[in-house]
N, CA, C, O and CB atoms as a CASP TS submission, in Angstrom:
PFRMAT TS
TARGET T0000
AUTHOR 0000-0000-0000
METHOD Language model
MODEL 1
PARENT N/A
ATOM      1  N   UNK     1      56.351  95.700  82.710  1.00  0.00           N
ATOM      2  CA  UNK     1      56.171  95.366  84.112  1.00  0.00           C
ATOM      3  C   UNK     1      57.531  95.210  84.781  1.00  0.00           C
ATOM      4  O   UNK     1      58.553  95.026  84.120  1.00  0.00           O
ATOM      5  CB  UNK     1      55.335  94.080  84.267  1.00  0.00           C
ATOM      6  N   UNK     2      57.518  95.276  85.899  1.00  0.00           N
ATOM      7  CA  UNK     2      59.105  95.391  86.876  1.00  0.00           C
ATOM      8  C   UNK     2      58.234  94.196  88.255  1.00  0.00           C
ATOM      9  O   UNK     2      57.082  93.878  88.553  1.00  0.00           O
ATOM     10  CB  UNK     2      59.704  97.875  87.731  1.00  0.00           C
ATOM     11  N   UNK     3      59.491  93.919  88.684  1.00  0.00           N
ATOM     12  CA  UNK     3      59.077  93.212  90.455  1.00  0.00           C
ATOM     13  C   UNK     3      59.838  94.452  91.172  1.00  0.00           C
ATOM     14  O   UNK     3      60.905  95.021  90.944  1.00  0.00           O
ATOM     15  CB  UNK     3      60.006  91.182  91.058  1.00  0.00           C
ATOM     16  N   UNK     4      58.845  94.615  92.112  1.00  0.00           N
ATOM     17  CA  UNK     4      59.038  96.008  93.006  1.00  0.00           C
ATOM     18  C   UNK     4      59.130  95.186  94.546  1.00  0.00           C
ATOM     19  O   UNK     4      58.202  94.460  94.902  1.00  0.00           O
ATOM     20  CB  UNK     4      57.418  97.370  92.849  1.00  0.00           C
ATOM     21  N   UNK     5      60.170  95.360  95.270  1.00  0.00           N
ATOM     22  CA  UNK     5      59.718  94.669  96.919  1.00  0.00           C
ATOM     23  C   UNK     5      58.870  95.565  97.413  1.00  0.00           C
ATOM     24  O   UNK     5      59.217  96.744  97.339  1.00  0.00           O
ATOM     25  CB  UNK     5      60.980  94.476  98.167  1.00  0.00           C
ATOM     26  N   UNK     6      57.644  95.256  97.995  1.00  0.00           N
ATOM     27  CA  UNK     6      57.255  96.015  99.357  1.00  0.00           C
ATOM     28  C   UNK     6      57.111  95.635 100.448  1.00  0.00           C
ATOM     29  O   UNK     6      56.200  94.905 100.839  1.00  0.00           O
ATOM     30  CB  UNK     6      56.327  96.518  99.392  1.00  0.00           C
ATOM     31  N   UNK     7      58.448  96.312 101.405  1.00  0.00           N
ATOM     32  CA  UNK     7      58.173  95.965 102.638  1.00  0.00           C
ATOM     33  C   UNK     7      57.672  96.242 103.349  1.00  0.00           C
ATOM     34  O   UNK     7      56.883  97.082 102.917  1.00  0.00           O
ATOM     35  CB  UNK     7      58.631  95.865 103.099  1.00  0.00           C
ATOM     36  N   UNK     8      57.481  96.036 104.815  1.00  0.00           N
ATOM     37  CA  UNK     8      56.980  96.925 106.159  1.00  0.00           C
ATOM     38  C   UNK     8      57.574  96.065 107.554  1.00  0.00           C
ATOM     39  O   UNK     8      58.475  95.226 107.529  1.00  0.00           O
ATOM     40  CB  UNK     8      54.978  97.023 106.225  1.00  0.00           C
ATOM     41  N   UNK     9      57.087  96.354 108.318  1.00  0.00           N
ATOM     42  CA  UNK     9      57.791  96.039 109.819  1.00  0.00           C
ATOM     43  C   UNK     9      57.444  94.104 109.529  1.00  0.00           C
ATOM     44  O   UNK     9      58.229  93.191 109.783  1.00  0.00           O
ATOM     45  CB  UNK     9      56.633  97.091 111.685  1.00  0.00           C
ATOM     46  N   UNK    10      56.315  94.011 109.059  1.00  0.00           N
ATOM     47  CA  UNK    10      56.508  92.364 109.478  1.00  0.00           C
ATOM     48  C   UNK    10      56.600  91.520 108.234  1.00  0.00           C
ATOM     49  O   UNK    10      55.968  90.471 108.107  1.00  0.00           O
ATOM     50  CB  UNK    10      55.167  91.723 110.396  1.00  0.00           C
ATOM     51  N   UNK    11      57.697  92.192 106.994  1.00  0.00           N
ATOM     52  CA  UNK    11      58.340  91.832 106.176  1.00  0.00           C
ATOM     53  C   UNK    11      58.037  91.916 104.890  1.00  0.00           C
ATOM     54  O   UNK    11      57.014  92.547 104.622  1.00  0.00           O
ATOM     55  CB  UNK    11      58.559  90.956 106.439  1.00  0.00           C
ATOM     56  N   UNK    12      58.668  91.435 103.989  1.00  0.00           N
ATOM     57  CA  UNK    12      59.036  91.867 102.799  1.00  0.00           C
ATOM     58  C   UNK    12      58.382  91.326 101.653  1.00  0.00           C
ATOM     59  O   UNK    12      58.186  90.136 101.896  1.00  0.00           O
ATOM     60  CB  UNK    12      60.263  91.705 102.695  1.00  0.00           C
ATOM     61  N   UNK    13      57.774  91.743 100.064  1.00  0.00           N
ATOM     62  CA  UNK    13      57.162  90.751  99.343  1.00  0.00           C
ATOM     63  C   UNK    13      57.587  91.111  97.804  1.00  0.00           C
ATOM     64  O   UNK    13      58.029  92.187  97.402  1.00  0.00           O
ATOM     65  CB  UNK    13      55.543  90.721  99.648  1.00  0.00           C
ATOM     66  N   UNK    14      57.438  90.404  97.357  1.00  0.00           N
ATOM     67  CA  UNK    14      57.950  90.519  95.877  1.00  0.00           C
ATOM     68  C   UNK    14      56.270  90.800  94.900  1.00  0.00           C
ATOM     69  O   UNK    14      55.328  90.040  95.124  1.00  0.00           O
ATOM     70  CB  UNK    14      58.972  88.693  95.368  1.00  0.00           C
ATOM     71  N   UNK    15      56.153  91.808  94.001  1.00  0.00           N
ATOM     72  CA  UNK    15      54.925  91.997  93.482  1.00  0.00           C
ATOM     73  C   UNK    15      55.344  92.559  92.150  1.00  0.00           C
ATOM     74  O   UNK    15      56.049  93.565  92.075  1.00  0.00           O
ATOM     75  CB  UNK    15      53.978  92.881  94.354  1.00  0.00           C
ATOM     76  N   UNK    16      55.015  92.066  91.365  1.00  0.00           N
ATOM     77  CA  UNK    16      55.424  91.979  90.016  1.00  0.00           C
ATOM     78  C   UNK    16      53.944  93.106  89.321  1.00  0.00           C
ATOM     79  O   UNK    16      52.806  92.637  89.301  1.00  0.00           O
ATOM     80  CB  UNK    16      55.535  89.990  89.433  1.00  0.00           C
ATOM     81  N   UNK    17      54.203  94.429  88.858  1.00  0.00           N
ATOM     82  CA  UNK    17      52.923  95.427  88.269  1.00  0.00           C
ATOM     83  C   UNK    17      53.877  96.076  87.636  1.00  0.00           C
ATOM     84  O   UNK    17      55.064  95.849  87.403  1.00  0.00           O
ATOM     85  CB  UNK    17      51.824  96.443  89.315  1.00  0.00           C
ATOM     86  N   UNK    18      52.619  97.524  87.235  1.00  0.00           N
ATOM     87  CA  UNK    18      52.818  97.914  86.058  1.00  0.00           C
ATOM     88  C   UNK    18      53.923  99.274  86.860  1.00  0.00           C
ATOM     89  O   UNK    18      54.972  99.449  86.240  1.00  0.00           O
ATOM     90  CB  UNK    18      51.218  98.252  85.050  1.00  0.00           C
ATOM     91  N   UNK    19      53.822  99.749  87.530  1.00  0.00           N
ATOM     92  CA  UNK    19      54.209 100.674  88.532  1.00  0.00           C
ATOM     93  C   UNK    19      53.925 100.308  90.060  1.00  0.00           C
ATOM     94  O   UNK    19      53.218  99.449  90.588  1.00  0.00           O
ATOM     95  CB  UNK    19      53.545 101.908  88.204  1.00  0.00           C
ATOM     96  N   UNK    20      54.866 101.432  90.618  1.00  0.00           N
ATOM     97  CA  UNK    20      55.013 101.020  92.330  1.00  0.00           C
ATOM     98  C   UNK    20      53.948 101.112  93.082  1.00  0.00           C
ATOM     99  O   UNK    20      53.759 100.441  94.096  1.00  0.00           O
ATOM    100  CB  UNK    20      55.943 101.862  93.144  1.00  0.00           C
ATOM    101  N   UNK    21      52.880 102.299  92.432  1.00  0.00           N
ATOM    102  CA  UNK    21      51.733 102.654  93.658  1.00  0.00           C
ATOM    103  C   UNK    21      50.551 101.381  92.982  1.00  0.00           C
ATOM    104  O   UNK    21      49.579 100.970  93.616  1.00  0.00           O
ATOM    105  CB  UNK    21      50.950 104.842  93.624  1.00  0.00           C
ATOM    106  N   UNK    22      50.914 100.950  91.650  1.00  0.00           N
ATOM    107  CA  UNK    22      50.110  99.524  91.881  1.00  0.00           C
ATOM    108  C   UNK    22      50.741  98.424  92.348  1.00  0.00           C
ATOM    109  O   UNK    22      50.163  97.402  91.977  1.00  0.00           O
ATOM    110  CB  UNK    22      49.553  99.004  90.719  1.00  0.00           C
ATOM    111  N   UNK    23      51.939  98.173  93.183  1.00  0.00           N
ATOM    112  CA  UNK    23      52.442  97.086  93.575  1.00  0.00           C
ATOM    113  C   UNK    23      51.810  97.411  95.149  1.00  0.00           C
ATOM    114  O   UNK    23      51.362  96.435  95.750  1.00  0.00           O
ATOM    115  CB  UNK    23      54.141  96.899  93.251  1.00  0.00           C
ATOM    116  N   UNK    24      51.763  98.729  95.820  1.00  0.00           N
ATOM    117  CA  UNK    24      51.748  99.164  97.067  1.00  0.00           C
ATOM    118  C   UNK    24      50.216  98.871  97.329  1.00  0.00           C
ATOM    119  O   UNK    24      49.872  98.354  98.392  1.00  0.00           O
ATOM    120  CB  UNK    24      52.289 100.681  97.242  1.00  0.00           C
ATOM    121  N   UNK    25      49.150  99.261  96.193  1.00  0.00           N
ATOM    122  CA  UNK    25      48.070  98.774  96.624  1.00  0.00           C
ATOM    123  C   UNK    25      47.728  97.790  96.305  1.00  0.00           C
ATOM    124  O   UNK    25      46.605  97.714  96.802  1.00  0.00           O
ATOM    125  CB  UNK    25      47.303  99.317  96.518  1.00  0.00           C
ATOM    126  N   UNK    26      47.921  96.868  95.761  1.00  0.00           N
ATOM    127  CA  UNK    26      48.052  95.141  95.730  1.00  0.00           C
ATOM    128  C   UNK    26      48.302  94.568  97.109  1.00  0.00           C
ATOM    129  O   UNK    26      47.647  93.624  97.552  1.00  0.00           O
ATOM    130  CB  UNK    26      49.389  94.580  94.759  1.00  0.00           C
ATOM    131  N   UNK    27      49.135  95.086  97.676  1.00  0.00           N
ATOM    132  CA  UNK    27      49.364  94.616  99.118  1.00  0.00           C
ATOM    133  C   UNK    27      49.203  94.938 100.180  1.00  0.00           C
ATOM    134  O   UNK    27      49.448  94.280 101.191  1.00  0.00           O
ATOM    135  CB  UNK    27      50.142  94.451  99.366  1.00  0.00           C
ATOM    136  N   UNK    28      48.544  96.541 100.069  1.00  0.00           N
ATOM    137  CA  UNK    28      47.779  97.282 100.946  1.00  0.00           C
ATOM    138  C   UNK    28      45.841  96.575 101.363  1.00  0.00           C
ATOM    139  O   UNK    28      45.212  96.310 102.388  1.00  0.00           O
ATOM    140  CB  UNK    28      47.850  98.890 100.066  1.00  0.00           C
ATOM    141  N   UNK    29      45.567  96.537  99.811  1.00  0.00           N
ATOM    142  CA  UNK    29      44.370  95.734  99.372  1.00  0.00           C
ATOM    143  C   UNK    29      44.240  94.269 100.480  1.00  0.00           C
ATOM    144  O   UNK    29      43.097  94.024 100.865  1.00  0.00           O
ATOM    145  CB  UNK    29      44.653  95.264  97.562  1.00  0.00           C
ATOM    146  N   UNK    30      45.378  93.327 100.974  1.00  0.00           N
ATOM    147  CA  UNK    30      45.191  92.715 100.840  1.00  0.00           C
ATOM    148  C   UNK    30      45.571  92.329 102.730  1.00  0.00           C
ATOM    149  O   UNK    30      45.481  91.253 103.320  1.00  0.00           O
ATOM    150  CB  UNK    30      45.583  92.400  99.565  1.00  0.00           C
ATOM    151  N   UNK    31      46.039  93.834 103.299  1.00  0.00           N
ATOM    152  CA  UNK    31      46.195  93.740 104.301  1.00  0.00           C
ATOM    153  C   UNK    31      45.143  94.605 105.633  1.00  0.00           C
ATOM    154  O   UNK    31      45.014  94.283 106.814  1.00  0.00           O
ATOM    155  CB  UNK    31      47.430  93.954 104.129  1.00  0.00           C
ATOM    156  N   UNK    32      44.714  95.408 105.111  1.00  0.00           N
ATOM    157  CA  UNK    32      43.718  97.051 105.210  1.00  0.00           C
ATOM    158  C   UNK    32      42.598  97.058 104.612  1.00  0.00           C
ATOM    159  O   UNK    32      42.448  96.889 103.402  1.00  0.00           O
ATOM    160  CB  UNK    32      44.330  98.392 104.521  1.00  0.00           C
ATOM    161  N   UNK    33      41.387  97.335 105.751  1.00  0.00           N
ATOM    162  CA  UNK    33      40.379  97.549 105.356  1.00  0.00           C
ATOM    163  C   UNK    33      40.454  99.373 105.464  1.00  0.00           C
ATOM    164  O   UNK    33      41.073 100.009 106.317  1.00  0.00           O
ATOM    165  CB  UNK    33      39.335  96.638 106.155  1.00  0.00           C
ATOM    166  N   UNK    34      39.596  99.954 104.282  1.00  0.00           N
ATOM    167  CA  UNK    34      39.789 101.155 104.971  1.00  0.00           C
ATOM    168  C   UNK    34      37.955 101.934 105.037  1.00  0.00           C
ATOM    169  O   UNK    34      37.172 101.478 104.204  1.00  0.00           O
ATOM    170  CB  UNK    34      41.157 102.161 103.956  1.00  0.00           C
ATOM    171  N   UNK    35      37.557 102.754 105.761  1.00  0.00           N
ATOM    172  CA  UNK    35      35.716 103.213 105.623  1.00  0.00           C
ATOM    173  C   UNK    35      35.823 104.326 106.594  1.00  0.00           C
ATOM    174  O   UNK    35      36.576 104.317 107.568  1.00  0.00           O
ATOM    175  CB  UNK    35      34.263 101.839 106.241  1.00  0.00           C
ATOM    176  N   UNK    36      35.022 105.280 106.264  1.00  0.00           N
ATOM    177  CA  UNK    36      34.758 106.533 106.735  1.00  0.00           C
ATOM    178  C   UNK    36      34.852 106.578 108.131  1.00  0.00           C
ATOM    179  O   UNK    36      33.645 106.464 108.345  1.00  0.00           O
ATOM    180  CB  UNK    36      33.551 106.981 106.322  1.00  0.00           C
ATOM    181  N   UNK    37      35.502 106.680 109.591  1.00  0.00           N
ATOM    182  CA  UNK    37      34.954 106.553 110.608  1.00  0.00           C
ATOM    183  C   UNK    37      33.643 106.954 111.469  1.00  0.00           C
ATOM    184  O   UNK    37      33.199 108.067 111.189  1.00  0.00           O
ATOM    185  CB  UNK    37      35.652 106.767 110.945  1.00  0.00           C
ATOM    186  N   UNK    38      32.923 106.207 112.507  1.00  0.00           N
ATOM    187  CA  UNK    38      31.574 106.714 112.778  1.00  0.00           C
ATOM    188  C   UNK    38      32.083 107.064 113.941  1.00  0.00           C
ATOM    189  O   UNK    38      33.091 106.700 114.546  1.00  0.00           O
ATOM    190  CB  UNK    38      30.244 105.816 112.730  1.00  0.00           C
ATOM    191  N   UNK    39      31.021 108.028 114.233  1.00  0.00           N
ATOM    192  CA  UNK    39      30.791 108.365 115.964  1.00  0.00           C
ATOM    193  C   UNK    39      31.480 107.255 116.899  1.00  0.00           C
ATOM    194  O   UNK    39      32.420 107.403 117.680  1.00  0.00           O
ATOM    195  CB  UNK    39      28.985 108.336 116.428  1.00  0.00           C
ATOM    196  N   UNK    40      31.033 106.558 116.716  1.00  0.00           N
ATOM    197  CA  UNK    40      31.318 105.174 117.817  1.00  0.00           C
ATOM    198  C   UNK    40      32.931 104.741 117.272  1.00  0.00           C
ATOM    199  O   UNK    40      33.611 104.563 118.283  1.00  0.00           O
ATOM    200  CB  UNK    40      29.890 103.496 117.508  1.00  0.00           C
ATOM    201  N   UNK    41      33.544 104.575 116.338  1.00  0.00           N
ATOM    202  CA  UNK    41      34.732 104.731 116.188  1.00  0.00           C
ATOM    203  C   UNK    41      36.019 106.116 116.779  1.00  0.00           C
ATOM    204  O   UNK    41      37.053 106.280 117.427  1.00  0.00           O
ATOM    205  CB  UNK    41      34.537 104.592 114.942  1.00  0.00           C
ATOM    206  N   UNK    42      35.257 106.632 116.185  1.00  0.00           N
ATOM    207  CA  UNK    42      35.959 107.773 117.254  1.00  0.00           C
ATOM    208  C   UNK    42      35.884 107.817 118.829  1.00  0.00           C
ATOM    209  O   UNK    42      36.898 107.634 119.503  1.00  0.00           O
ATOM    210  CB  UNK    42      35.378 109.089 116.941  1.00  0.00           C
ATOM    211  N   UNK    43      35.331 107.929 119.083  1.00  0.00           N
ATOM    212  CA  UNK    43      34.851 107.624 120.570  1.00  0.00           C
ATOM    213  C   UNK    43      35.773 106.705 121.133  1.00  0.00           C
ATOM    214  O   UNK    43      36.597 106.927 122.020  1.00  0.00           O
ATOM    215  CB  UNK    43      33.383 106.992 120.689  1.00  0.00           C
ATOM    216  N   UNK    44      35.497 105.421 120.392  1.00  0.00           N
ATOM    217  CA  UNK    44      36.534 104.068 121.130  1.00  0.00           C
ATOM    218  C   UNK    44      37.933 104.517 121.109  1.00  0.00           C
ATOM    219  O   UNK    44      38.616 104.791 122.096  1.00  0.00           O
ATOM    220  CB  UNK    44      36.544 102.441 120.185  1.00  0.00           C
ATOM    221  N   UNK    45      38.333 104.569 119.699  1.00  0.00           N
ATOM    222  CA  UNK    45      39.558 105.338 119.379  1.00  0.00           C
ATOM    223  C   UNK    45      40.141 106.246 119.828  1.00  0.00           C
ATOM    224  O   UNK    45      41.355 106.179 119.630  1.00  0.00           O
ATOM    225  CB  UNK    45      39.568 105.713 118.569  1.00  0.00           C
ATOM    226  N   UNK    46      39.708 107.332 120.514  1.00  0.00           N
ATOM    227  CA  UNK    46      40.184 108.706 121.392  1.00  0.00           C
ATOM    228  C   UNK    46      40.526 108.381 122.895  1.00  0.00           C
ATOM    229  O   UNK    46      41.632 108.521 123.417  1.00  0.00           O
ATOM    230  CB  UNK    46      38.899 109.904 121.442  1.00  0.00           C
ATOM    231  N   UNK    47      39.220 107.859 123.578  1.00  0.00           N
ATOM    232  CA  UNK    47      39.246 106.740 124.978  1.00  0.00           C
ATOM    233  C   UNK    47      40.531 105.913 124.799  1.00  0.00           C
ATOM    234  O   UNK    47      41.455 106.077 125.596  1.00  0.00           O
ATOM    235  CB  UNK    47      37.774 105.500 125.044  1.00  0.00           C
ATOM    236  N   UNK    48      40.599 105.321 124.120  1.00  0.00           N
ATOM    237  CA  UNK    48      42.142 104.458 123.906  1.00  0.00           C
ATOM    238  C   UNK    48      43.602 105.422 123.542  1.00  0.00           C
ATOM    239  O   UNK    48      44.620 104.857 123.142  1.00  0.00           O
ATOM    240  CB  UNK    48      41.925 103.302 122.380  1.00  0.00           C
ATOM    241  N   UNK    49      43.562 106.420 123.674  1.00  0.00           N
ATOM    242  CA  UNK    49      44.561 107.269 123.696  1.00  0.00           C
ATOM    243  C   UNK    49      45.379 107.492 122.272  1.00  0.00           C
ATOM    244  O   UNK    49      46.464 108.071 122.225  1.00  0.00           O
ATOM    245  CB  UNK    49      45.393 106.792 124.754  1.00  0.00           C
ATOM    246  N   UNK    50      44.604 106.870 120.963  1.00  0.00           N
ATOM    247  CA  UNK    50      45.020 107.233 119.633  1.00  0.00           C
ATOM    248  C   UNK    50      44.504 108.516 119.055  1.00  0.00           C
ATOM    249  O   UNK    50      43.298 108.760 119.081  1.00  0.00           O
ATOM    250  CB  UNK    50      44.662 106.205 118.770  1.00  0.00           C
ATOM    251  N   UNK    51      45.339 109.311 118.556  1.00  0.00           N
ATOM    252  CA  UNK    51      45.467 110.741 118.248  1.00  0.00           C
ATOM    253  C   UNK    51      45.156 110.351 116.607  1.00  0.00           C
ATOM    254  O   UNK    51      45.545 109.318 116.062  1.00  0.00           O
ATOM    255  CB  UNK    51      47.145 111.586 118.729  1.00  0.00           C
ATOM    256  N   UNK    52      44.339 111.462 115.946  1.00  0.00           N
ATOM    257  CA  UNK    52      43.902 111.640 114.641  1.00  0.00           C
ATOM    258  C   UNK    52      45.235 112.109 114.126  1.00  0.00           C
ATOM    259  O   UNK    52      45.973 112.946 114.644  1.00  0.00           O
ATOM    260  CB  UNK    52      42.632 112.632 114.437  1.00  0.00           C
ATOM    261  N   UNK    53      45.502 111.110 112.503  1.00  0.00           N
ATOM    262  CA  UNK    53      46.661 111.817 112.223  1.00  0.00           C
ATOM    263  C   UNK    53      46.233 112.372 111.223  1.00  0.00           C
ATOM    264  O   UNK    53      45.042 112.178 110.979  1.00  0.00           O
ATOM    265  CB  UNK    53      47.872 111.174 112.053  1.00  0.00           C
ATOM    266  N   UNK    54      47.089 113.330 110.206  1.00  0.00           N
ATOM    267  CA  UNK    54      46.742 113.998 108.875  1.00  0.00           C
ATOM    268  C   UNK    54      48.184 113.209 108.307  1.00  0.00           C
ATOM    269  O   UNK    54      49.369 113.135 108.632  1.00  0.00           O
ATOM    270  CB  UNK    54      46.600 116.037 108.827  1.00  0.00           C
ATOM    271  N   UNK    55      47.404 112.757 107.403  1.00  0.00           N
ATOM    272  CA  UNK    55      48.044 112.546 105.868  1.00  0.00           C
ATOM    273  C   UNK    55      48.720 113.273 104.582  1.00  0.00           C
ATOM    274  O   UNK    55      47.990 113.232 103.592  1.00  0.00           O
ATOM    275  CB  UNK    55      47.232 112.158 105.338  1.00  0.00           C
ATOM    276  N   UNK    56      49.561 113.718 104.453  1.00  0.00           N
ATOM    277  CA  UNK    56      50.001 114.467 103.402  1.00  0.00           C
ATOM    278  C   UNK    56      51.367 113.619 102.518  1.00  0.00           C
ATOM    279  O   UNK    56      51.760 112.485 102.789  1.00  0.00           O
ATOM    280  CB  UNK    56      50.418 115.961 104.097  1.00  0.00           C
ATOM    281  N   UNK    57      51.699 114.159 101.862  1.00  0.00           N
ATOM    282  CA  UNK    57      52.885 114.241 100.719  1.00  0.00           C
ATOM    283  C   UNK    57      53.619 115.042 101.589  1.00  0.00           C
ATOM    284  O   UNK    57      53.165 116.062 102.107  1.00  0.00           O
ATOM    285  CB  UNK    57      52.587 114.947  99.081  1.00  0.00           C
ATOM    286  N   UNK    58      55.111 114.464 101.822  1.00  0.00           N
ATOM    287  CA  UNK    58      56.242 114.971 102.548  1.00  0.00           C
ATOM    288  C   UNK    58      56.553 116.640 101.574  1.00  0.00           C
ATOM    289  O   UNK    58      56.999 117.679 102.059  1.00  0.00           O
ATOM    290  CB  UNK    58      57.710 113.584 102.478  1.00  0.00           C
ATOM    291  N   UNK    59      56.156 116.403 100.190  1.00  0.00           N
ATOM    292  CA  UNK    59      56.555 117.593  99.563  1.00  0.00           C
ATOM    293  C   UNK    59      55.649 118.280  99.283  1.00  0.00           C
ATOM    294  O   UNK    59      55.759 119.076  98.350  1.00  0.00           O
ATOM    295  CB  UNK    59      57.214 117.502  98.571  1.00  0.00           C
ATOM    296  N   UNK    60      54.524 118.176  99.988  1.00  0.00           N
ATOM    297  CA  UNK    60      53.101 119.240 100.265  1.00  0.00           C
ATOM    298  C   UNK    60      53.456 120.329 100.476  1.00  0.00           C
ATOM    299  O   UNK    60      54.336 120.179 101.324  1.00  0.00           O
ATOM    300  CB  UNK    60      52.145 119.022 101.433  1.00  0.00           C
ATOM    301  N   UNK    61      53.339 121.630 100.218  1.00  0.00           N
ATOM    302  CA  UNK    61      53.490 123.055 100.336  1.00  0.00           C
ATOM    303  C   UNK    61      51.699 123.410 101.480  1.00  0.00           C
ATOM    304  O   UNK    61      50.540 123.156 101.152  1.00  0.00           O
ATOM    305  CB  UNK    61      53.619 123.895  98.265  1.00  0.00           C
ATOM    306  N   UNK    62      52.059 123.844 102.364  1.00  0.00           N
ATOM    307  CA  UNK    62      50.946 124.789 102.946  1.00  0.00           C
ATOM    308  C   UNK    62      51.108 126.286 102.904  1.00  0.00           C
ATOM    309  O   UNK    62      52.011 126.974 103.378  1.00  0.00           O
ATOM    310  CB  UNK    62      50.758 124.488 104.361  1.00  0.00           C
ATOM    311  N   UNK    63      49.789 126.716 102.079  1.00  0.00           N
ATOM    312  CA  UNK    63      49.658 128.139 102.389  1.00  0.00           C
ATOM    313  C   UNK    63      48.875 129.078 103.291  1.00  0.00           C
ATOM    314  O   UNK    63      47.667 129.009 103.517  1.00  0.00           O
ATOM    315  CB  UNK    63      49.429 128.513 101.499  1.00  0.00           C
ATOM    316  N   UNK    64      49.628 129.855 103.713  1.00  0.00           N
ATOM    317  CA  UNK    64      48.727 130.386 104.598  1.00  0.00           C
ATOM    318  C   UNK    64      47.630 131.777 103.901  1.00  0.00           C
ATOM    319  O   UNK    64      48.206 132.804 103.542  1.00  0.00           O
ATOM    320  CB  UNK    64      49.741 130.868 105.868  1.00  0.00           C
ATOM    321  N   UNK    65      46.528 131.712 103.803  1.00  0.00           N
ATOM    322  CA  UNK    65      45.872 132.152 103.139  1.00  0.00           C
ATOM    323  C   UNK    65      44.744 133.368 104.099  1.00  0.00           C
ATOM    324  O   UNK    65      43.654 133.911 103.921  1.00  0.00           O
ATOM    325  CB  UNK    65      45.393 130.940 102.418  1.00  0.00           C
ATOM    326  N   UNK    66      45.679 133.338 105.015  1.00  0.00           N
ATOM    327  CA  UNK    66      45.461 134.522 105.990  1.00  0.00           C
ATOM    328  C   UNK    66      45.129 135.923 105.546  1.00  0.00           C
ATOM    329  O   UNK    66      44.969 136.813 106.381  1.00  0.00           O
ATOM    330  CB  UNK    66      46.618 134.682 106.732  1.00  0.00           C
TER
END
């Protein structure tokens, strides 16, 4: 096991695991709910001027399969 910090904008924590992406969701877990969005989520969400983002790996390759 290692202590890994994870920070973010409203600060910093010490989390002692086996690896980093289990220190990240230890404290993700504990800040984030996360569930499929519904109709009515979207809706509110778009009206309020938040844009759908996509998620990837910075070292994601896209192919174009044109």
């Amino acid at each position: 096991m290692r202590v890994y910090m994870v920070a973010s904008n409203s600060g910093a924590r010490l989390v002692r695991a086996n690896h980093r992406s289990q220190a990240l969701q230890f404290v993700a877990a504990q800040e984030y709910t996360i569930r499929v969005a519904s109709q009515d989520d979207l809706i509110k969400c778009l009206s309020e001027g938040k844009a759908v983002e996509t998620a990837k790996h910075p070292d994601q390759t896209e192919f174009n399969l044109a």
